[in-house]
C-alpha positions in Angstrom: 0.0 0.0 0.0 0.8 3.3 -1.1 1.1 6.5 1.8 -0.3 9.5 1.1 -2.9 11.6 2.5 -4.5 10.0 5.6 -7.9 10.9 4.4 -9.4 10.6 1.1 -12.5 12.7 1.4 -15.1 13.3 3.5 -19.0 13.7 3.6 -20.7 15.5 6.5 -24.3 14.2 7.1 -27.4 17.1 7.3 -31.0 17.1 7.9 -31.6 20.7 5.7 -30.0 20.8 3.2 -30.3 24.1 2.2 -30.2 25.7 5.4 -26.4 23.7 6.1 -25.4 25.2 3.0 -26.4 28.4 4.3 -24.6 27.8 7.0 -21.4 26.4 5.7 -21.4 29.3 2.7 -21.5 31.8 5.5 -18.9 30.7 7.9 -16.3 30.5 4.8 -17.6 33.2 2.8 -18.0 31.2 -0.3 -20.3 29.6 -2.9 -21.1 25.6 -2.8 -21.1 24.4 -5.8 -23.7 21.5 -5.4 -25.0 18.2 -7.4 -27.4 15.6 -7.0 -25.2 12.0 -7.1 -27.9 9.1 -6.8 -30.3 9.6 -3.8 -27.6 12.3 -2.2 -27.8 15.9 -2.7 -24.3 17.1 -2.1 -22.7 20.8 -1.5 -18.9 20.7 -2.3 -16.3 22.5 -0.3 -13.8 24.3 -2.2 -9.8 22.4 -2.3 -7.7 22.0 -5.4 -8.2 18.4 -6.8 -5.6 19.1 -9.5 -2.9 19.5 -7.1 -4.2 16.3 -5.2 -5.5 18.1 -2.0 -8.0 16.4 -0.2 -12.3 17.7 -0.3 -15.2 16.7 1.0 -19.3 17.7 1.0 -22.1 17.9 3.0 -25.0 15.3 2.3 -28.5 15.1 2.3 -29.4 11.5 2.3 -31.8 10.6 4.8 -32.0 7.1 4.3 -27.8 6.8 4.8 -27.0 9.4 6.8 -27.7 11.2 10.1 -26.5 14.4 11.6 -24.9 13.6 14.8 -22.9 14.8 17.5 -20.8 11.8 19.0 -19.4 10.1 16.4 -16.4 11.1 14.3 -14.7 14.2 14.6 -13.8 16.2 11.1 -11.6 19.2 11.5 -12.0 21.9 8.6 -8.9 24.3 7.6 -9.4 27.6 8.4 -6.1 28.9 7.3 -4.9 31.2 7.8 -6.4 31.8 11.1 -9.5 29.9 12.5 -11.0 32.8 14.3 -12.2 34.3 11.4 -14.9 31.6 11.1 -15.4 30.6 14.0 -16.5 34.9 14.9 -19.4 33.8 11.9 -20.6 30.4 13.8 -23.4 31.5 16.0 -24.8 34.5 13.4 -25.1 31.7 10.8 -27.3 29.2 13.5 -24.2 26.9 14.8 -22.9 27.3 18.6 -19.2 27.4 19.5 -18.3 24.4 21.7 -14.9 25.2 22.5 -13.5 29.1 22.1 -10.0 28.8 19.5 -7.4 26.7 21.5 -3.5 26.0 21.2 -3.1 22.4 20.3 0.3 22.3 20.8 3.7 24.0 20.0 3.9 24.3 16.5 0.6 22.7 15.9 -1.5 25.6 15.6 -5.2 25.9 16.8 -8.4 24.5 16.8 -11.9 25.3 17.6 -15.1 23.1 18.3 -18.8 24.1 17.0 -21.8 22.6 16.2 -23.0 23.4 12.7 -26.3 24.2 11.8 -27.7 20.6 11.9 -26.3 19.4 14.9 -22.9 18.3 14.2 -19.7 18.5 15.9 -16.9 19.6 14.1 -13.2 21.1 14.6 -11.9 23.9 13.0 -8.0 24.3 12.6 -5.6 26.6 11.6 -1.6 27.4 12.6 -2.3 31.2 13.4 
């Protein structure tokens, strides 16, 4: 097997779909683009798949997925510094969990919030 990026993409699950796009389109100040794949309606976030960087979406699939807030724990880059979205969290219908944190030296910061459907997620950046 072949090392590389330790994750390959990732999908985060929501009950309304148009109002977690809201939500995630507000907190990054950017468009979604968005398609319909099977039974999921999915909102991309913005990376550069021609340099090989790693995406992911949300999802609207009811019948696969569930929002929740206790299973696994994605953290979203918010270079260059995570306080900028995580000032936008509550304003666009998400709480902040945890206020912006040191991880460790050299490891930057991260944040904890629950998005708009009831998620938890991380937010990380190094300044």
């Amino acid at each position: 097997m072949q090392l590389g990026n330790a994750l390959n993409w990732f999908e985060i699950p929501v009950s309304d779909f148009d109002r977690a796009k809201k939500f995630y389109e507000t907190i990054f100040s950017y468009q979604m683009p968005e398609n319909i794949m099977g039974p999921a309606r999915m909102g991309f976030f913005l990376y550069d798949m021609p340099a090989g960087k790693v995406g992911g979406a949300i999802v609207h699939n009811p019948g696969f997925y569930s929002p929740s807030d206790n299973g696994s724990l994605i953290y979203l880059n918010c270079q260059p510094d995570l306080q900028i979205v995580l000032d936008k969290v509550t304003a666009a219908g998400g709480s902040v969990l945890m206020a912006k944190t040191p991880v460790a030296p050299d490891l930057g910061f991260w944040a904890l919030i629950k998005d708009s459907e009831g998620n938890r997620i991380a937010l990380h950046s190094m300044g």
